[in-house]
N, C-alpha and C positions, 0 to 999 in steps of 0.2 A: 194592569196598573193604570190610575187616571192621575194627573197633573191638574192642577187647579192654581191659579193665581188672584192675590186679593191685591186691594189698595183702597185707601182713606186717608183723609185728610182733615184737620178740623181748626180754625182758625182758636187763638190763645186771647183769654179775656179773665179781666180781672174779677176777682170771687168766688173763683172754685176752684178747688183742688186740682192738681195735675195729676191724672190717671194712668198709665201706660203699663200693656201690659200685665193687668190687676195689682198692679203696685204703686200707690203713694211717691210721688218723688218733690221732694221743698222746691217751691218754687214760686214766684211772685203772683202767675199766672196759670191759669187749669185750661185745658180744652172743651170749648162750647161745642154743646151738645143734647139733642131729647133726648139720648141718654144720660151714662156720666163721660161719653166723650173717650173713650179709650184707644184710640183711633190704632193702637196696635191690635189689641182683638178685635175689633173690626174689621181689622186687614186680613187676619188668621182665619176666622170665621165668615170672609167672602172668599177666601178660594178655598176653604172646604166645600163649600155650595157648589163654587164651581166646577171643580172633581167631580164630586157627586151628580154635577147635571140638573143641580135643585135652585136654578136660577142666581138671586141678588140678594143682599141681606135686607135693603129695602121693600123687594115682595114681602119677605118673610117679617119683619118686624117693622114695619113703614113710620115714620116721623109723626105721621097723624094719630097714629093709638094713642091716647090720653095713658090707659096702662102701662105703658113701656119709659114715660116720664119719668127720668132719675134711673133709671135700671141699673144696675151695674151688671156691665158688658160680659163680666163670666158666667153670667149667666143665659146671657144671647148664647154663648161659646160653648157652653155644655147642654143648649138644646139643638144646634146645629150640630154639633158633636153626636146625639142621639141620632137625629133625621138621618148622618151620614151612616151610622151605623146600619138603623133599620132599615135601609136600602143598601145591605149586605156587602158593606164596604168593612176595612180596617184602614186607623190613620197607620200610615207606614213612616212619616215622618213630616215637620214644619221648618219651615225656613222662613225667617223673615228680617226684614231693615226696615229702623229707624231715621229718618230724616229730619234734623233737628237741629239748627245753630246752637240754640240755648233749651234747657238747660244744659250741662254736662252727666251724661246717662250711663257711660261706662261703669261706674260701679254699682249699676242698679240692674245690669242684665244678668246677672247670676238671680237674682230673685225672680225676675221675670221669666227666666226660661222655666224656673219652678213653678211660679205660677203657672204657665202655661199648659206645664208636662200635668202639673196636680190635673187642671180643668179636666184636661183630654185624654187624666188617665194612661199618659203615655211615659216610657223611661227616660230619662232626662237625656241621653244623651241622642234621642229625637228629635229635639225641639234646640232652635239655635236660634237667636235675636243676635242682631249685630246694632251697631248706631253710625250712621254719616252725616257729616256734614255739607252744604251746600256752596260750602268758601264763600259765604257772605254772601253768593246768588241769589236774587230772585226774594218773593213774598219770604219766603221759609230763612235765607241767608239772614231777611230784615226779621226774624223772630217774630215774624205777624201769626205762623200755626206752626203746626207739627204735621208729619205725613209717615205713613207708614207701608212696607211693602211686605205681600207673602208668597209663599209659593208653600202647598201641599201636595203630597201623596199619596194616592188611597190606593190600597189592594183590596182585590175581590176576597169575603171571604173563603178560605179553604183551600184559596191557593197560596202556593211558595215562590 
């Protein structure tokens, strides 16, 4: 068994869509990003890396590839999803939190956890998103970004 833990962060700016999670949530303001900013699969998808032993999301897809401009983040998620596989790993399970004053995300983590489970291919009741607040602490209390936390599990394959 390998433990791996992610985290990202991304400051909130007007004009684009709020992403989290591969789900759409209404909101005033979206998270800036070379990608589309989804700073929860980017949390998911650095500690699968880290599990794995396969470095930083940044090695793997760095801010300077003009290519990776606009991506949407499930698809970072289900090539690191691969990498972890073909170095004979299985996801054994994801855990992660949302840090977030605004918007209010509670009824949007049922979609999310699906998304997630859909990307990686996993049974839903693998993948667990939660959401917290910061009581008004700090950049994140002031709604200046969003941050997100993970922690995965990978088994070797072919063992129990």
């Amino acid at each position: 068994m390998r433990v791996g833990q992610g985290f990202d962060a991304h400051r909130l700016v007007r004009g684009r869509p709020l992403r989290l999670g591969g789900v759409e949530v209404p909101h005033d303001r979206g998270l800036e990003g070379h990608s589309d900013g989804d700073a929860l699969l980017h949390a998911v998808a650095s500690a699968l890396l880290g599990a794995a032993g396969e470095g930083d999301l940044g090695t793997h897809f760095p801010s300077s590839d003009a290519s990776l401009e606009g991506i949407d983040s499930a698809r970072i998620l289900e090539q690191v999803a691969a990498r972890v596989r073909a170095r004979g790993f299985e996801i054994a399970n994801v855990d992660a939190t949302i840090v977030a004053q605004a918007p209010r995300l509670a009824a949007f983590l049922p979609r999310m956890v699906d998304a997630i489970a859909g990307v990686l291919a996993l049974r839903r009741e693998c993948v667990n998103v939660k959401v917290s607040s910061t009581d008004l602490l700090g950049a994140l209390g002031r709604e200046e970004g969003i941050a997100a936390l993970a922690v995965a599990l990978l088994q070797e394959r072919g063992t129990t």
